[in-house]
N, CA, C and O atoms as CSV, one atom per row, in Angstrom:
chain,resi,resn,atom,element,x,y,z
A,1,UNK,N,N,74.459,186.894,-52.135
A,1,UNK,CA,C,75.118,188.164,-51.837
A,1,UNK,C,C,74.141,189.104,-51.133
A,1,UNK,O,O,74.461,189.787,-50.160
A,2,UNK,N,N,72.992,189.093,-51.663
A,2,UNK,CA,C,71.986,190.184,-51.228
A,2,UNK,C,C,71.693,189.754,-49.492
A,2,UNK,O,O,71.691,190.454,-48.479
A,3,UNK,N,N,71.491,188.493,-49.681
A,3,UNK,CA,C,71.394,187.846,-48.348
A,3,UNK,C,C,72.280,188.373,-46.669
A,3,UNK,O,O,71.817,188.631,-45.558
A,4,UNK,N,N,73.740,188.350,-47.227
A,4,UNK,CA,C,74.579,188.567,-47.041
A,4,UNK,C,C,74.593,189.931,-46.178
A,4,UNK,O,O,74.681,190.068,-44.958
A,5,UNK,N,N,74.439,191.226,-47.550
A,5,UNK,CA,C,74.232,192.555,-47.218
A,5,UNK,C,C,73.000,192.802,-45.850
A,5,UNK,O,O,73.161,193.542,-44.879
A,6,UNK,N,N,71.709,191.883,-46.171
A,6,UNK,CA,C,70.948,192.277,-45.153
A,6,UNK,C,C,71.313,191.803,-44.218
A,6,UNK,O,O,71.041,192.547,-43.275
A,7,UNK,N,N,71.971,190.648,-43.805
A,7,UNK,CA,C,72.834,190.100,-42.196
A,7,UNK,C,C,73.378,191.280,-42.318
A,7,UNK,O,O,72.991,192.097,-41.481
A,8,UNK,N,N,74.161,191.651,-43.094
A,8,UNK,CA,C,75.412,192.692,-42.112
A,8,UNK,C,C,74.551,194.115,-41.598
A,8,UNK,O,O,75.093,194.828,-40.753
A,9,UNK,N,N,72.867,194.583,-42.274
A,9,UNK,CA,C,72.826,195.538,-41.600
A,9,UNK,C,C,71.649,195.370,-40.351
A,9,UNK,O,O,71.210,196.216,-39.573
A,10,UNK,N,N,71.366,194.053,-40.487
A,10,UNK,CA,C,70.620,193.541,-39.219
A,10,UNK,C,C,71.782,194.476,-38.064
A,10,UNK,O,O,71.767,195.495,-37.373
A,11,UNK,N,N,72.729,193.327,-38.428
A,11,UNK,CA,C,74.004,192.857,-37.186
A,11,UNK,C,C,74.166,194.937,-36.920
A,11,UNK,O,O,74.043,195.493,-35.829
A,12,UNK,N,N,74.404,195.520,-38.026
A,12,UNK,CA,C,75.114,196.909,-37.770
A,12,UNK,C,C,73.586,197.640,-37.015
A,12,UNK,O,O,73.753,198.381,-36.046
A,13,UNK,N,N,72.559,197.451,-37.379
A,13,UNK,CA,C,71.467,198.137,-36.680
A,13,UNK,C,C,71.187,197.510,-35.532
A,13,UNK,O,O,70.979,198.169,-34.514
A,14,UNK,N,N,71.142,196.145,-35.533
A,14,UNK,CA,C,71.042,195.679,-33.451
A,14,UNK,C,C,72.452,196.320,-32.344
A,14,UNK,O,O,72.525,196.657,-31.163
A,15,UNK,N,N,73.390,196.242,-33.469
A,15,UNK,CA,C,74.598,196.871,-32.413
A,15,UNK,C,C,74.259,198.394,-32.005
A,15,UNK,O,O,74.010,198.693,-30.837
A,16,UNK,N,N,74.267,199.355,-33.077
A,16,UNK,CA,C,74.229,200.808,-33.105
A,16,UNK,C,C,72.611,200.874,-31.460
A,16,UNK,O,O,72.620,201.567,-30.443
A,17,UNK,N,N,71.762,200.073,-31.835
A,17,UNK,CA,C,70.825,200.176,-31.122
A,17,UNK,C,C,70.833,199.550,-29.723
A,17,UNK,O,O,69.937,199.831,-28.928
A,18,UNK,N,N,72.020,198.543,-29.344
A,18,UNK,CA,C,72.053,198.549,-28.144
A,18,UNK,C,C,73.141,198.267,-27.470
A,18,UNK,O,O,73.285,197.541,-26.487
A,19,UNK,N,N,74.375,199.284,-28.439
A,19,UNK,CA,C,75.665,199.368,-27.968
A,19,UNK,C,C,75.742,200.573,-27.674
A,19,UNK,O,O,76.212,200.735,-26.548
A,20,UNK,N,N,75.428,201.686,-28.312
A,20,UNK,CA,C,75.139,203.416,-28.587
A,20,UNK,C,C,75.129,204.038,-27.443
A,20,UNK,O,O,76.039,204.805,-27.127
A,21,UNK,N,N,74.027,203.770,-26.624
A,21,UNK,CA,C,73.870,204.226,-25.341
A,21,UNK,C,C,74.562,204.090,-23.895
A,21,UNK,O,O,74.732,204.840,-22.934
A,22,UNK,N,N,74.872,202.784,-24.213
A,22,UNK,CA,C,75.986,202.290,-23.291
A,22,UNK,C,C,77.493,202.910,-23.430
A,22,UNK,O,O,78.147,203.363,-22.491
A,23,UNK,N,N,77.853,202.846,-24.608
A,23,UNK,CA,C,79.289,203.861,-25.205
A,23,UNK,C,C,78.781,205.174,-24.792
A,23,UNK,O,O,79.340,205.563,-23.766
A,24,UNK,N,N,78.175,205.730,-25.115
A,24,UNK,CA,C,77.542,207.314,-24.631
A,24,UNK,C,C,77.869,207.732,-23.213
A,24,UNK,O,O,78.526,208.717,-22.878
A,25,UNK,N,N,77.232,206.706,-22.335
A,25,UNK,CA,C,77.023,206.945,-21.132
A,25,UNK,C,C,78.408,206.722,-20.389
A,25,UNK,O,O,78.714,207.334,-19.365
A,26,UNK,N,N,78.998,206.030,-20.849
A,26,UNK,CA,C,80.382,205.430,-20.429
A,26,UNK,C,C,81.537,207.188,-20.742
A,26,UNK,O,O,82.103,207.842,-19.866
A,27,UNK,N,N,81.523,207.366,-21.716
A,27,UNK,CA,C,81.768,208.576,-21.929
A,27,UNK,C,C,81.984,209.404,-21.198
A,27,UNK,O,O,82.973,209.830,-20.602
A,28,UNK,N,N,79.866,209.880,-21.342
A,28,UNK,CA,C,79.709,211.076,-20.375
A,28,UNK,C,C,79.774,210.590,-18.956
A,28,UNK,O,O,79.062,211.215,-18.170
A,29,UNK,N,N,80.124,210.103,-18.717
A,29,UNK,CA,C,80.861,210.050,-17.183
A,29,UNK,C,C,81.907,209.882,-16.922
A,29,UNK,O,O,82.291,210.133,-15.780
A,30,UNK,N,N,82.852,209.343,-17.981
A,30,UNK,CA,C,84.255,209.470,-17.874
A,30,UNK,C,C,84.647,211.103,-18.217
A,30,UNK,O,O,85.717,211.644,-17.937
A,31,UNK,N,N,84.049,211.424,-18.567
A,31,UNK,CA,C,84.341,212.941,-19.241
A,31,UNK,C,C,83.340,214.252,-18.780
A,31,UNK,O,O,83.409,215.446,-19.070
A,32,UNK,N,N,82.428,213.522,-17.974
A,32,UNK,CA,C,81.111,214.457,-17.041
A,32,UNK,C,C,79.945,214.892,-18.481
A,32,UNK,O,O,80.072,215.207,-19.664
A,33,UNK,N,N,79.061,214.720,-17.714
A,33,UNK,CA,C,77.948,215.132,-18.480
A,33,UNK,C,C,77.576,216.177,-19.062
A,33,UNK,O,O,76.618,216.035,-19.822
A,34,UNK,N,N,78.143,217.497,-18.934
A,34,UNK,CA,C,78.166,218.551,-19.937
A,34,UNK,C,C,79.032,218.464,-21.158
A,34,UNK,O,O,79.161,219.531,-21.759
A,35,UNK,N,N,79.746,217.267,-21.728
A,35,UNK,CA,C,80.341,216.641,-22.549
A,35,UNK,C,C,79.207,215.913,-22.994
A,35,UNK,O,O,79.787,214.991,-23.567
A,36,UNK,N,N,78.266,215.732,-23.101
A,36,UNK,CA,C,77.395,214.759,-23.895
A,36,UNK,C,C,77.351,214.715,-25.350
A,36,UNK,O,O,77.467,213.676,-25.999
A,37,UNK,N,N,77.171,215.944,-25.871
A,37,UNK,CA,C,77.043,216.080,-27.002
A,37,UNK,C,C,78.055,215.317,-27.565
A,37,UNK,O,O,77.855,214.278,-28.195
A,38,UNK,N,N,79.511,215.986,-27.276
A,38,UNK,CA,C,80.549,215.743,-27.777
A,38,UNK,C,C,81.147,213.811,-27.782
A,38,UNK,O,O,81.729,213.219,-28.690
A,39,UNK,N,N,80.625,213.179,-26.154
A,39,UNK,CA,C,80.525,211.910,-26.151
A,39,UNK,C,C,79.508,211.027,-27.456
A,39,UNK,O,O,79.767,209.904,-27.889
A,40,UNK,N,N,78.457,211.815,-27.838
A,40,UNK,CA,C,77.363,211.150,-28.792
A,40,UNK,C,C,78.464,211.472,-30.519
A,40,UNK,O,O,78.633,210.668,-31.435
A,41,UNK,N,N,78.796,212.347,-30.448
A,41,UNK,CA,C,79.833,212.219,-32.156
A,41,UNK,C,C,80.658,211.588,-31.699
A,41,UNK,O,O,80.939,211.010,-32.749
A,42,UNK,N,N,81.489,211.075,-30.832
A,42,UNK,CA,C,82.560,210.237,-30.667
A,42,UNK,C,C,82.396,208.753,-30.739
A,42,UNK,O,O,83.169,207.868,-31.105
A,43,UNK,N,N,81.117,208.730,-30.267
A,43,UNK,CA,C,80.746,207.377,-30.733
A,43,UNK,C,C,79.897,207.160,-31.664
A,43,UNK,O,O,79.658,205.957,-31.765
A,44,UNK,N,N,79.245,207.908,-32.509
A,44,UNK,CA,C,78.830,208.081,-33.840
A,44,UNK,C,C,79.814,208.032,-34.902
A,44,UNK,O,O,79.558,207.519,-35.992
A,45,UNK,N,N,81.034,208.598,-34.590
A,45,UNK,CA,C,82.255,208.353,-35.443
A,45,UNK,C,C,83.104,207.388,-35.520
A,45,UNK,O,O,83.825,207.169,-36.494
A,46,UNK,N,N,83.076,206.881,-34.703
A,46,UNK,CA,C,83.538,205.399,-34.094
A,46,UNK,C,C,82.863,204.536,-34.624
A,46,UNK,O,O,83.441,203.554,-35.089
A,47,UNK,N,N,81.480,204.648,-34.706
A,47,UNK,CA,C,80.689,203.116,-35.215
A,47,UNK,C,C,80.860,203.504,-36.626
A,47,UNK,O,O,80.734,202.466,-37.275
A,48,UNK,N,N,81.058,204.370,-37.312
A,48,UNK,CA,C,80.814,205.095,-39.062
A,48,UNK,C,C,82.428,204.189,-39.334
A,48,UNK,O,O,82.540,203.541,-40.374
A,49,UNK,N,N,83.601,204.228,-38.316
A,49,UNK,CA,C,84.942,204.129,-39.169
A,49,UNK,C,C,84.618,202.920,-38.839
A,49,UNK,O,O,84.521,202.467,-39.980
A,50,UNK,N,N,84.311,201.815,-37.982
A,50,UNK,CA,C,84.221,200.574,-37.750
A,50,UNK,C,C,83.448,199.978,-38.866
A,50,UNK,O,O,83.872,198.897,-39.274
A,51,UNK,N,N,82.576,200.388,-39.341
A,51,UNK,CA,C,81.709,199.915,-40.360
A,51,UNK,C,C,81.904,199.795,-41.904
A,51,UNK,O,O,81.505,199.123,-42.855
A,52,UNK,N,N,82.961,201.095,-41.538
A,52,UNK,CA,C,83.493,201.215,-43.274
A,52,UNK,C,C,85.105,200.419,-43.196
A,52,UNK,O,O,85.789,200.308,-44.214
């Protein structure tokens, strides 16, 4: 089980770390870059409901 738990937060910390920025950026350019902020909680909230 313990085993288990640490795969899943490998898997959740390699994604967050090189999915994050790419979702971000995708964003702030669909939505222009003075939206950044607001693009970075959207996909901060997104990976939080995906996870739970």
């Amino acid at each position: 089980m313990r085993e288990a738990k640490v795969d899943i937060q490998k898997e959740v910390n390699h994604l967050f770390r090189h999915e994050y920025g790419k979702l971000v950026s995708v964003l702030a350019k669909t939505f222009g870059a003075s939206n950044m902020e607001l693009a970075e909680d959207m996909v901060q909230d997104a990976m939080l409901e995906a996870i739970w």
